[in-house]
GUDOVEX-376088 format. One line per field, with one value per atom (N, C-alpha, C, O): y, z, x. Coordinates in steps of 0.001 Angstrom, whole numbers, plus 500000, padded with zeros to 6 digits. Layout:
REM residues N
Y = c(Y; ...) .
Z = c(Z; ...) .
X = c(X; ...) .
//
This chain:
REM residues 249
Y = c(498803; 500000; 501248; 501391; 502101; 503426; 504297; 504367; 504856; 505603; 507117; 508078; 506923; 508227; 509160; 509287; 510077; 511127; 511282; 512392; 510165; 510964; 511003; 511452; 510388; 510585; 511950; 512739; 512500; 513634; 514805; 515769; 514417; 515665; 515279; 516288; 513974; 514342; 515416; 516442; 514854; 515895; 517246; 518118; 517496; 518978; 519404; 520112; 519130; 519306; 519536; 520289; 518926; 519407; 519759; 519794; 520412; 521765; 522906; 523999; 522483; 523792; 524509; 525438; 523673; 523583; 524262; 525442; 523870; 524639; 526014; 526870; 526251; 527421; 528428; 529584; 527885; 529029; 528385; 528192; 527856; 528088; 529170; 529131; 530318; 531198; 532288; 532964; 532511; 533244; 533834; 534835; 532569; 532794; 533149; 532498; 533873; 534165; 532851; 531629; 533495; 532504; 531648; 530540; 531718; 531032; 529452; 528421; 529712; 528490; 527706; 527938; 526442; 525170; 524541; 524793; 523748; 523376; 522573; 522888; 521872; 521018; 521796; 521447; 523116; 524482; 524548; 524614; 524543; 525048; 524170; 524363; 522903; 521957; 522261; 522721; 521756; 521792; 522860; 522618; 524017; 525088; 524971; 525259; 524649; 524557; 523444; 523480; 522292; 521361; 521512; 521002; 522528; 523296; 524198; 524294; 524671; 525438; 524346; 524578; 522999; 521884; 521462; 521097; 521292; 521100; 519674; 519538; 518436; 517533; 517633; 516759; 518481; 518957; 518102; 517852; 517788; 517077; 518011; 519136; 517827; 518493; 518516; 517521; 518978; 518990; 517598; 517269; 517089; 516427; 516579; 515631; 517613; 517730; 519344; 520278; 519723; 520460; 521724; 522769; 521688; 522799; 523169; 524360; 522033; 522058; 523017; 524074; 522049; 522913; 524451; 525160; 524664; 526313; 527327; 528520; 526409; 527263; 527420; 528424; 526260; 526212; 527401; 528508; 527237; 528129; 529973; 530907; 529881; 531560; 531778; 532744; 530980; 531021; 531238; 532131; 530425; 530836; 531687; 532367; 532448; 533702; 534295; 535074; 534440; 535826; 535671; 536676; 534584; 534934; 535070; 535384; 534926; 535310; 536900; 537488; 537285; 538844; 539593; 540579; 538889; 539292; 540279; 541473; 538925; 538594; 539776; 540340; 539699; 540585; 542059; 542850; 542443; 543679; 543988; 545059; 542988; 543531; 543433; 543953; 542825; 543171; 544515; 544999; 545193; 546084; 547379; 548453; 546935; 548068; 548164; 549118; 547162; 547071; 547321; 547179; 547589; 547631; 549899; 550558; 550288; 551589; 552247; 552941; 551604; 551879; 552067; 553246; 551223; 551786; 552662; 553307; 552751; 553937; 555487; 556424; 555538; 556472; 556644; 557748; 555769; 555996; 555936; 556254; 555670; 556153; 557806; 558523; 557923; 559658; 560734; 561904; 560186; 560613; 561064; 561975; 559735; 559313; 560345; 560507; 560790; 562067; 563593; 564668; 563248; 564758; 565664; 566798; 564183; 564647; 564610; 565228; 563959; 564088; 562814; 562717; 561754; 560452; 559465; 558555; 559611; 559477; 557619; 556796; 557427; 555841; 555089; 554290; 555452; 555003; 554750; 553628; 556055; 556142; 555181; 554820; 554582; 553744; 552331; 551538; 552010; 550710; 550897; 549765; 551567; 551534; 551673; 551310; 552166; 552023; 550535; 549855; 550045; 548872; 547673; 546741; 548008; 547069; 547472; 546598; 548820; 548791; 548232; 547664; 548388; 548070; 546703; 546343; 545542; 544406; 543924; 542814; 545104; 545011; 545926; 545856; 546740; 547204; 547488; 548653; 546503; 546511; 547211; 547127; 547876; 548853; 549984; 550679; 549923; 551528; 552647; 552681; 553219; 554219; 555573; 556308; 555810; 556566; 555703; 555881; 554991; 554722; 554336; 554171; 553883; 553841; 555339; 555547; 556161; 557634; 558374; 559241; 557777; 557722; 557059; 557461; 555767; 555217; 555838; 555865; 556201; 557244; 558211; 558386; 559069; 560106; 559710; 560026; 559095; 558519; 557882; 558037; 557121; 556809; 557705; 557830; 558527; 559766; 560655; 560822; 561095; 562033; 561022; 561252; 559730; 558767; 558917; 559244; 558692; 558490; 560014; 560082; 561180; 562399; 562249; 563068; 560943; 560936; 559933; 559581; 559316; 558266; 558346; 559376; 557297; 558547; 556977; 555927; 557174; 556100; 556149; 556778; 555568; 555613; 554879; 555172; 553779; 553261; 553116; 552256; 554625; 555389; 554392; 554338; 553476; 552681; 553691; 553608; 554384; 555346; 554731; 554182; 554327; 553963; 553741; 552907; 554999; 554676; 553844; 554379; 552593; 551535; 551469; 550727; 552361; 551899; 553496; 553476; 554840; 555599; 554752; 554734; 554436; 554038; 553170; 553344; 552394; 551221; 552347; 552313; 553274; 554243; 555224; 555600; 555593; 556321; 555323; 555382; 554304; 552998; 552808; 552999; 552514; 552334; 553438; 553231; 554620; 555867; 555852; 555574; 556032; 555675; 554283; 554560; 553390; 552592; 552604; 552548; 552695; 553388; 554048; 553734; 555354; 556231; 556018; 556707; 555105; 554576; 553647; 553331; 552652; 552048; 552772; 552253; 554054; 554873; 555105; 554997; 555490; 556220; 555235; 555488; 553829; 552708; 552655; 552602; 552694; 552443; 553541; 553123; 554904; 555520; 556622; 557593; 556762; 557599; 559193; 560012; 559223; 560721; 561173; 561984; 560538; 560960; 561993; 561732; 562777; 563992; 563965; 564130; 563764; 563489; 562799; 563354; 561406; 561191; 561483; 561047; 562163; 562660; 563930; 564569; 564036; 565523; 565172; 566182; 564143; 563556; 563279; 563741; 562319; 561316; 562279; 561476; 563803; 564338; 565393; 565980; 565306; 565664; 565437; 565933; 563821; 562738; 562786; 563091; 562446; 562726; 563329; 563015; 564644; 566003; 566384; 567214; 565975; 566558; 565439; 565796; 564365; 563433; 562389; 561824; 562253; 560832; 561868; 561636; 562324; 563468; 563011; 563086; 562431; 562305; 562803; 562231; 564257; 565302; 564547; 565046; 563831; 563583; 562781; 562987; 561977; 561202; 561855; 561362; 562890; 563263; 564407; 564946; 564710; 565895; 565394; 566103; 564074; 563500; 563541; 563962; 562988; 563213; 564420; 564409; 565557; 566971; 567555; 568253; 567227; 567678; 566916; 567390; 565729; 565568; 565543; 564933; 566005; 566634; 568248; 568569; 569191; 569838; 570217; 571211; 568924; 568888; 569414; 570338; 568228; 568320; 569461; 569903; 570102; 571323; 572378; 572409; 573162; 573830; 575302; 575799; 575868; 576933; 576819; 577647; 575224; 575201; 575642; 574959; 576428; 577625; 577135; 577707; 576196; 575196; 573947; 573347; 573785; 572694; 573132; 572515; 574369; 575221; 575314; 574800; 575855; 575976; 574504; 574255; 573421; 572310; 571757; 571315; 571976; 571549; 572497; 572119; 573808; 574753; 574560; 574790; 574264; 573334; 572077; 571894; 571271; 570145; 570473; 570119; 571222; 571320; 571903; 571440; 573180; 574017; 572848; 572851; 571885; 571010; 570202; 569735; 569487; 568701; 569594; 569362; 570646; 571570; 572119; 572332; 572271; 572844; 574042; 574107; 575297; 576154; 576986; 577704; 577010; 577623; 577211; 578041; 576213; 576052; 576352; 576440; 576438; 576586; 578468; 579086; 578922; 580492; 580799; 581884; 579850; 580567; 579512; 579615; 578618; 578582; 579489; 580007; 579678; 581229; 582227; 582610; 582725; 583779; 582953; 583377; 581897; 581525; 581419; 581242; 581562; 581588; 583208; 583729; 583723; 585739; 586155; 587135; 585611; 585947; 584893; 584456; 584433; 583859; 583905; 583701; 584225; 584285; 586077; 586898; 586432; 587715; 587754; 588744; 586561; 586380; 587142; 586303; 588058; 588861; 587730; 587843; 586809; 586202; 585055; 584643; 584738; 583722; 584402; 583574; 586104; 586605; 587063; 587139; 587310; 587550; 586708; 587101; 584963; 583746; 583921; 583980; 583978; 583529; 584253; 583615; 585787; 586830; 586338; 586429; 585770; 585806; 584325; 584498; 582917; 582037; 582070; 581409; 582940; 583388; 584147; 584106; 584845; 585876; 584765; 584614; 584115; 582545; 582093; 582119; 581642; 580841; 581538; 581185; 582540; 583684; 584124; 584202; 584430; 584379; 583031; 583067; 582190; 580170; 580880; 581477; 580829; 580594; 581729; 581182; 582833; 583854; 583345; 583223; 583223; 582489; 582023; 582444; 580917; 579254; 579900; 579009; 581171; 581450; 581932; 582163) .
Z = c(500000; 500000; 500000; 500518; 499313; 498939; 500310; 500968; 500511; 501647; 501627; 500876; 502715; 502617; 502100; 500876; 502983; 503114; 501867; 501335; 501259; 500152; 498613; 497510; 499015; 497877; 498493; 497552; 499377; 499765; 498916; 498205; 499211; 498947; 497460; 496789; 496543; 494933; 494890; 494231; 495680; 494955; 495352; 494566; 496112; 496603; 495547; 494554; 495748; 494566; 493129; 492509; 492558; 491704; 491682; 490505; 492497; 492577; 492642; 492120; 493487; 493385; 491692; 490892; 491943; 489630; 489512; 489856; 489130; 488310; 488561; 487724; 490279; 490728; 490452; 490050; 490696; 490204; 489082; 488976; 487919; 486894; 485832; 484724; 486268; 485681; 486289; 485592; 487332; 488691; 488648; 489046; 487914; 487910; 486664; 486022; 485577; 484307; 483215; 483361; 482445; 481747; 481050; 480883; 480694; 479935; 480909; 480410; 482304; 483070; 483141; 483462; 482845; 482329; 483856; 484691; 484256; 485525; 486025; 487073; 485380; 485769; 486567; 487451; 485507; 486293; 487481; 488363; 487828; 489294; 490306; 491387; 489697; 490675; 491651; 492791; 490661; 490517; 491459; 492115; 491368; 492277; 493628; 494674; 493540; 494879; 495519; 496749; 494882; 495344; 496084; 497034; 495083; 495380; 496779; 497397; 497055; 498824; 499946; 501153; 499308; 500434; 500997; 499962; 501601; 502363; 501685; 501250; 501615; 500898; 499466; 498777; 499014; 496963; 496810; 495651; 497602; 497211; 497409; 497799; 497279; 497526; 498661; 498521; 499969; 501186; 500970; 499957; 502131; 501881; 503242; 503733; 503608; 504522; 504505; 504056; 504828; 504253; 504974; 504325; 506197; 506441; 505860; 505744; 505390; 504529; 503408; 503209; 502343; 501667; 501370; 500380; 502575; 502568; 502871; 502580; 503597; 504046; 501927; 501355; 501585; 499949; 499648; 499540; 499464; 498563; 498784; 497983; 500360; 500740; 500239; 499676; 500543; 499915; 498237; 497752; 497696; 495975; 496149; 495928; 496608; 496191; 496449; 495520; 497570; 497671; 496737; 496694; 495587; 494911; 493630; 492641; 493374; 492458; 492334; 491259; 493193; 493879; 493394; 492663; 494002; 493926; 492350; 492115; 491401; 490232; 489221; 488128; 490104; 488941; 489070; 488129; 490582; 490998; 490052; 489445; 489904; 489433; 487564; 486745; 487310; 485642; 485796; 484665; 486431; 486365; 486551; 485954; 487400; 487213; 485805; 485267; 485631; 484388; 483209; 482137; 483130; 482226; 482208; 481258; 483513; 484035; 482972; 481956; 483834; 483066; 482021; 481733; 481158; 479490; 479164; 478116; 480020; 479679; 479998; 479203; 480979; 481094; 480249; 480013; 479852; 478941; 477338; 476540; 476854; 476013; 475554; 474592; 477162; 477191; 477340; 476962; 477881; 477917; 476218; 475940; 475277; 474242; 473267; 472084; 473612; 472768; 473428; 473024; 474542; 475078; 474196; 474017; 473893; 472654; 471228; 470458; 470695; 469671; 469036; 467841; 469974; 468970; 468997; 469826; 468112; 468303; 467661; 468027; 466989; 466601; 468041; 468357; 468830; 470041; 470690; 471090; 470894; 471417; 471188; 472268; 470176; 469983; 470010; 470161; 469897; 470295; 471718; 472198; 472411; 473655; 474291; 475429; 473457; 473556; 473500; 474485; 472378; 471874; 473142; 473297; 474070; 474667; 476287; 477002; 476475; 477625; 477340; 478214; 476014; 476013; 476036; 476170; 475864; 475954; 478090; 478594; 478717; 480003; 480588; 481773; 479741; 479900; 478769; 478495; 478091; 476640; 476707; 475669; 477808; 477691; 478654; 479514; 478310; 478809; 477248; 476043; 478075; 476330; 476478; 475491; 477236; 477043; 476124; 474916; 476656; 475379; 474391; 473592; 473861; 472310; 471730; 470612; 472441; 471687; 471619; 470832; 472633; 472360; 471458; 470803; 471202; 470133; 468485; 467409; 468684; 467345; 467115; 465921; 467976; 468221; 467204; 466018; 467834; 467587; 465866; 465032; 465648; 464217; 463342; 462564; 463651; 463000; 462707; 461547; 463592; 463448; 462679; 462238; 462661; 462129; 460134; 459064; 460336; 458746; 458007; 456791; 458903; 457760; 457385; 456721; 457976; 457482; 456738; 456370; 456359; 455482; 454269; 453836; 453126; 451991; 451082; 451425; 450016; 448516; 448199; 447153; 448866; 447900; 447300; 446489; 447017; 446159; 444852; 443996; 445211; 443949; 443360; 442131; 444083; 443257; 442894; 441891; 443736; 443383; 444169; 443544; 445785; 446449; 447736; 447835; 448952; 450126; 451083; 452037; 451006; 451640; 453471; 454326; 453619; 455239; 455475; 456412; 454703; 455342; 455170; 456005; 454424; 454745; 455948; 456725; 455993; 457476; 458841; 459860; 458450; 460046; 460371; 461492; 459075; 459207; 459460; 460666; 459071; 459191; 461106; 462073; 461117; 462411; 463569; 464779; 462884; 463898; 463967; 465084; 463253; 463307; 463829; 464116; 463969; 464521; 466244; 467158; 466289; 468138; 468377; 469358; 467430; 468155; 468317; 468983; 467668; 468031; 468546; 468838; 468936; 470448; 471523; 472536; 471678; 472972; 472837; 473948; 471722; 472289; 472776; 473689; 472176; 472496; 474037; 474807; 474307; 475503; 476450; 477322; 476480; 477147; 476583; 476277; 476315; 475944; 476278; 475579; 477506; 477887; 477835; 478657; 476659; 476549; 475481; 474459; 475825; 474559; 473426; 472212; 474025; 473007; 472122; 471104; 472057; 470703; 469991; 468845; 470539; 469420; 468743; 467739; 469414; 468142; 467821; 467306; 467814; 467382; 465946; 464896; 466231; 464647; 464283; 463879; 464234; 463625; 462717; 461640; 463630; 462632; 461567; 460595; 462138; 461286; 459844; 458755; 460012; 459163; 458457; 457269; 458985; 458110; 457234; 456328; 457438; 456803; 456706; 456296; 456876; 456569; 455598; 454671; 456106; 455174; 454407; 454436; 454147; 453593; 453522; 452524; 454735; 454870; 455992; 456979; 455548; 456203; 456791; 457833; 456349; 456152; 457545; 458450; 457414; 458867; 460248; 461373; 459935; 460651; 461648; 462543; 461232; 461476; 463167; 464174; 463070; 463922; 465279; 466382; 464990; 466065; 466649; 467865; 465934; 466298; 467019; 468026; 466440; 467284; 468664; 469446; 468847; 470284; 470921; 471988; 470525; 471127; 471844; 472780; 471170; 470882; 472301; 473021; 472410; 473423; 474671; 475485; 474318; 476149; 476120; 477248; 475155; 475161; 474326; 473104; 474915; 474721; 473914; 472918; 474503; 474397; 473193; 472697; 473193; 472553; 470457; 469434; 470629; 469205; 468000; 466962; 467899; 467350; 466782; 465715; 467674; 467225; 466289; 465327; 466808; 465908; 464317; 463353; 464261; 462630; 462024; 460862; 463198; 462065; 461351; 460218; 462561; 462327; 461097; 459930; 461504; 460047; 458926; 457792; 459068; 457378; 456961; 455862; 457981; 457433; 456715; 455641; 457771; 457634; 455985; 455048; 455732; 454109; 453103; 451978; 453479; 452054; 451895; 450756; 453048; 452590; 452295; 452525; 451745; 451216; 452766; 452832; 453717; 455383; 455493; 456265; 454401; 454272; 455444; 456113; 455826; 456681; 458057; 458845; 458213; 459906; 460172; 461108; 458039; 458976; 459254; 460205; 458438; 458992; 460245; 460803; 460677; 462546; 463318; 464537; 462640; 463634; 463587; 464507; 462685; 462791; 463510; 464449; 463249; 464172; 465646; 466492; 465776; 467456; 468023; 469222; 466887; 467261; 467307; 467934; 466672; 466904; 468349; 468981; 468648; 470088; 470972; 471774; 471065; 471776; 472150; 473298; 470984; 470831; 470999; 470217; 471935; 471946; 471174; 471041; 470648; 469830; 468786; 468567; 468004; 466608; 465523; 464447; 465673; 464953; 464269; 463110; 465365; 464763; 464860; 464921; 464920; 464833; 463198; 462502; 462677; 461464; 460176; 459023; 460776; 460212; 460144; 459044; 461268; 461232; 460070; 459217; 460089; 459476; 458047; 457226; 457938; 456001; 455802; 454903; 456421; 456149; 456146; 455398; 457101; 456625; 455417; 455014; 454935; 453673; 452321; 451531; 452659; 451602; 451635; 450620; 452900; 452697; 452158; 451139; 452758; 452070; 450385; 449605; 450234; 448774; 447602; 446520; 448280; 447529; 447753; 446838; 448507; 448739; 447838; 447171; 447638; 446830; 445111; 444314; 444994; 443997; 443352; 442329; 444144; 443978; 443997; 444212; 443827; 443376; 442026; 441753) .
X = c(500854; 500000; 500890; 501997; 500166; 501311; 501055; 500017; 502160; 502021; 501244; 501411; 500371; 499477; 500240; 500243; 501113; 501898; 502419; 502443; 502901; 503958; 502819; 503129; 501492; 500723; 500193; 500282; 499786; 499445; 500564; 500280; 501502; 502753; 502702; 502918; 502455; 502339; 500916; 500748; 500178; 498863; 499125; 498755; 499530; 499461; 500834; 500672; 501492; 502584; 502363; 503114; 501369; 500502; 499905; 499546; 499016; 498454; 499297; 499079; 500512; 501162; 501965; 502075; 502179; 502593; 501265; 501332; 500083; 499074; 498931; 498643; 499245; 498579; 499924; 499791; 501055; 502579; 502908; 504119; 502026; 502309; 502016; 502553; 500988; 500609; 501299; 502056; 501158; 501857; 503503; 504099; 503831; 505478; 505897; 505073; 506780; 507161; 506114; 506076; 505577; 505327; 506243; 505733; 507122; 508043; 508547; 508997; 508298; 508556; 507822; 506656; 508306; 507574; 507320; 508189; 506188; 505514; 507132; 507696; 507501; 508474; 510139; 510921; 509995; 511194; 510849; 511706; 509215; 508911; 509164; 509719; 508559; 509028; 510021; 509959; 511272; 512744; 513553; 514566; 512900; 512953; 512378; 512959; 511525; 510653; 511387; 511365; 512144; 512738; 514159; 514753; 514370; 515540; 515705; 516764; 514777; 514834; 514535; 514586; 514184; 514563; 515675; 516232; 516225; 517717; 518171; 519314; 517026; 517625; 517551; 518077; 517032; 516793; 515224; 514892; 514552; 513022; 512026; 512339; 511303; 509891; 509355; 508643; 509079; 508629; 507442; 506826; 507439; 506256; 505230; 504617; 505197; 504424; 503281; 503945; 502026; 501765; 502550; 502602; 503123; 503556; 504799; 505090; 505749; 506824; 506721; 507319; 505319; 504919; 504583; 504760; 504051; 503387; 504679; 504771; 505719; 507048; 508134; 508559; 508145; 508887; 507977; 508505; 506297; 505669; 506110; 506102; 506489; 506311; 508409; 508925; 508831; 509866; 510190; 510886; 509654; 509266; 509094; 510096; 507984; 507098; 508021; 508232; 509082; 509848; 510673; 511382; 511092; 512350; 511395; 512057; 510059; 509626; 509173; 509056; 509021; 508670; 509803; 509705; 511337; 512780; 512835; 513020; 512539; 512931; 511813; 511858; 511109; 509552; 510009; 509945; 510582; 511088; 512284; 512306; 513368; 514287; 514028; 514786; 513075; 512741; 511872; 511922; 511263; 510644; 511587; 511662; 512122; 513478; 514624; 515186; 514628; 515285; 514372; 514960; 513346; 512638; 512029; 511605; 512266; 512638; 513844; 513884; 514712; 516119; 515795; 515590; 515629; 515169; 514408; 514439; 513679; 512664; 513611; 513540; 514276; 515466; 516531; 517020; 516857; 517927; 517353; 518235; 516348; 515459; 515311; 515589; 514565; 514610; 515798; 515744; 516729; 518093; 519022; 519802; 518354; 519224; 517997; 518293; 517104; 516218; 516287; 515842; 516990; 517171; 518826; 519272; 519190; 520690; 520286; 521021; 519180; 518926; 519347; 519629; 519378; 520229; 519027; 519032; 517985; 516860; 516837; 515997; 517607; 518268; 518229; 517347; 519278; 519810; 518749; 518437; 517929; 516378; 515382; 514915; 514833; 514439; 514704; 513775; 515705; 516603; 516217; 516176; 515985; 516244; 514457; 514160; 513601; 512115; 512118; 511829; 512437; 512142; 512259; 511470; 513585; 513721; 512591; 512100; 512450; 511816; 510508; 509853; 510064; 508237; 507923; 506753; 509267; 508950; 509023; 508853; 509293; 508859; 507721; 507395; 507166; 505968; 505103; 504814; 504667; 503909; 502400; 501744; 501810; 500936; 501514; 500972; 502464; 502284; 502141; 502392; 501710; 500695; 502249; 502257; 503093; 504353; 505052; 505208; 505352; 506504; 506267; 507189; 504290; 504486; 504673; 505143; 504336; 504002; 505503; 505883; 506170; 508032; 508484; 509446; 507820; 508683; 507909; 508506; 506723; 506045; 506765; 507008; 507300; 507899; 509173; 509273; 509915; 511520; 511457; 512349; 510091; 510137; 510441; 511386; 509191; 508865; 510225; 510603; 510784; 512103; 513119; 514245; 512287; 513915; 513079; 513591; 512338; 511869; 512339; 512521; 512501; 513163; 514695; 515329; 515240; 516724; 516687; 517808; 515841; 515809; 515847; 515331; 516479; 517296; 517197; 517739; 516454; 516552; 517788; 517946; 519194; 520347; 520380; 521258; 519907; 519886; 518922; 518712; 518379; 517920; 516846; 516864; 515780; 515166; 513739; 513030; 513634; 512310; 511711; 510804; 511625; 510875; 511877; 512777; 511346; 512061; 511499; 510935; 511550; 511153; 511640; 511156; 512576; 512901; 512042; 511244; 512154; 511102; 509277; 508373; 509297; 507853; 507548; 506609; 508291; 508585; 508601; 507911; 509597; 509288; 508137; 507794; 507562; 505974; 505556; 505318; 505268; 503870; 504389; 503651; 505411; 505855; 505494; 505403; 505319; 505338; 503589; 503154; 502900; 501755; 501022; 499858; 501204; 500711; 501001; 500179; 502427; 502984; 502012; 501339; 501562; 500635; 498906; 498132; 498679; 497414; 497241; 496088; 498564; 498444; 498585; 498116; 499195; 499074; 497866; 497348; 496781; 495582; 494799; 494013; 494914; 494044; 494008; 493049; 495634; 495769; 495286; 494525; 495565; 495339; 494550; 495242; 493036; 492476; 491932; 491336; 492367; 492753; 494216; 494642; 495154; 496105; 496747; 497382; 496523; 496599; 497954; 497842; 498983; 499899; 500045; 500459; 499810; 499870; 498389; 498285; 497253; 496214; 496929; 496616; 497728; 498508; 499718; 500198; 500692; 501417; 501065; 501510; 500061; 499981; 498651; 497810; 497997; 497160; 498460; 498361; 499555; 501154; 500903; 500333; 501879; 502070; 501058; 501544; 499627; 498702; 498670; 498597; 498718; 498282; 500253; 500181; 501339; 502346; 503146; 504250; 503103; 504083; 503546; 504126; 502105; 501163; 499895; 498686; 500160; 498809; 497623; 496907; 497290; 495556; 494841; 494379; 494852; 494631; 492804; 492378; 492214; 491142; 490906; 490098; 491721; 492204; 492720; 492633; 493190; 493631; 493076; 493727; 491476; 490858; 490052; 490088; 489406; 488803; 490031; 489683; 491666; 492163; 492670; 492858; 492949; 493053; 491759; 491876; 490463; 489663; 489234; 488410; 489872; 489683; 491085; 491164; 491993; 492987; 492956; 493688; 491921; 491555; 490712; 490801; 489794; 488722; 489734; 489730; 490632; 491363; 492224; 492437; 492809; 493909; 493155; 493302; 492423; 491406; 492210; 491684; 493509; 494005; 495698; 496462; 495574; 496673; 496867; 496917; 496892; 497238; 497934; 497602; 498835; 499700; 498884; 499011; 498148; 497089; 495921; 495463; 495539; 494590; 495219; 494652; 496134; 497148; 496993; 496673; 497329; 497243; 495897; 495708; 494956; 493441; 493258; 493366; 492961; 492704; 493607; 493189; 494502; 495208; 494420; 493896; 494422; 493641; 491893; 491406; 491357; 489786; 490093; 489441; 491376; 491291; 491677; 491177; 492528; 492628; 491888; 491908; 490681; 489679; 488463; 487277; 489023; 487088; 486380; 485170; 487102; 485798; 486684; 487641; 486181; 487118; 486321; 487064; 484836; 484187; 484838; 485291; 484841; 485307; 487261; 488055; 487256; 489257; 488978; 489459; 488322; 488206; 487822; 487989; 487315; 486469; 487643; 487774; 488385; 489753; 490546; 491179; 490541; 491709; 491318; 492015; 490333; 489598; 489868; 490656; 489198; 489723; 490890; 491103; 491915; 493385; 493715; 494637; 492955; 493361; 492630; 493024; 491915; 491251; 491883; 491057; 492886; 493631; 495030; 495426; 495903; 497273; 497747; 497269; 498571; 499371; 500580; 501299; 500772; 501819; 502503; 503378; 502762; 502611; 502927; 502340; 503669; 504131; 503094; 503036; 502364; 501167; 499952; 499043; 499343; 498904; 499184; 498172; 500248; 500161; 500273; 500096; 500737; 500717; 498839; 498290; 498135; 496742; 495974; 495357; 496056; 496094; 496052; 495139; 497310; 497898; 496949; 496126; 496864; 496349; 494548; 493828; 494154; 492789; 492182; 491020; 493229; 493130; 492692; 491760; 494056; 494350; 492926; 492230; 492447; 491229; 490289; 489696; 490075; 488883; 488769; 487821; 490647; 490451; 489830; 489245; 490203; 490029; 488687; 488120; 488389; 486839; 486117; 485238; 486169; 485966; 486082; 485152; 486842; 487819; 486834; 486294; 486563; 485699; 484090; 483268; 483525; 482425; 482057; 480880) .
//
């Protein structure tokens, strides 16, 4: 007859596998845990008693705790030296260095709109030398910069930056100003006073034909801005619209 105790310590032993098999890195196979858990026994076995047990389990947990702490910090780090490597302008470096923090925090809605950011500035150095008539690694870093930025909004939808990031992107890099009108105006919602955003929306609204609403942005940008400088930008681009529109009767 099999002995109570040590069939007790297989079953509970397999429970403990199922229950720190989700619990612990996914990549560890039930049999790693074991092995480990076997491992904080003094003889290398598996406790076979339940208080044995519950003492291995609180033991695991602290080196699994250990281990989650120090990837989260390391996964920090990148996010620092990310921002560090765009505060010099080495916006290459920067992204190599997004790339590796987001595989330790894959929703955080900052660093896709960092790594949109970092595409974006990377696709204006991008250069057809090999003259085929098609810049294939800039198209890879717009497609790239745009998609970053609509996983930040997915992710974080009161997040205003990348709705004026990729309403940029849109309106002067991918010319679909058309696309790009819906995210300026709820960028818009939340940055009520921001003047910069107004110029881009009223470009977009004048090249898809909403020559009426880019004129009463401008006007909302002259009753807003003390500026002279985008007071007389607003000035000359309302004239423009007024004349098209004149024009066009």
């Amino acid at each position: 007859m099999k002995n109570p105790k040590r069939v007790l310590a297989i079953f509970i032993a397999l429970i403990l596998v199922a229950g720190l098999g989700f619990a612990a890195f996914s990549f560890m196979r039930p049999s790693n845990i074991v092995q480990r858990i076997a491992g904080i026994s003094p003889d290398g076995s598996p406790p076979e008693t339940i208080e044995g047990l519950r003492s291995a389990i609180g033991a695991y947990e602290s080196k699994v705790a250990e281990t989650i702490s120090a990837a989260a910090q390391a996964g920090i780090y990148w996010k620092i030296l990310a921002v560090r490597y765009m505060d010099r302008g080495m916006y290459g470096e920067s992204l190599d260095a997004l790339n590796s923090a987001v595989t330790y925090f894959p929703e955080d809605a900052t660093l896709h709109y960092l790594i949109g950011i970092c595409a974006a500035v990377m696709s204006k150095s991008s250069y057809d030398y090999a003259g085929t008539g098609r810049n294939k690694e800039k198209e890879r870093l717009l497609a790239l910069a745009e998609s970053a930025q609509k996983r930040a909004i997915a992710l974080d939808s009161k997040y205003s930056r990348p709705l004026y990031a990729l309403g940029v992107l849109l309106v002067f890099e991918l010319d679909r100003a058309v696309e790009a009108v819906p995210y300026l105006e709820r960028y818009l919602s939340m940055q009520t006073k921001d003047v910069d955003a107004m110029f881009i929306l009223a470009r977009a609204y004048y090249v898809t034909g909403r020559r009426d609403e880019s004129v009463t942005l401008y006007d909302r940008i002259l009753s807003l801005t003390k500026d002279e400088k985008k007071r007389t930008e607003a000035i000359s681009n309302k004239k423009t619209v007024l004349d098209r529109q004149y024009g066009s009767k």
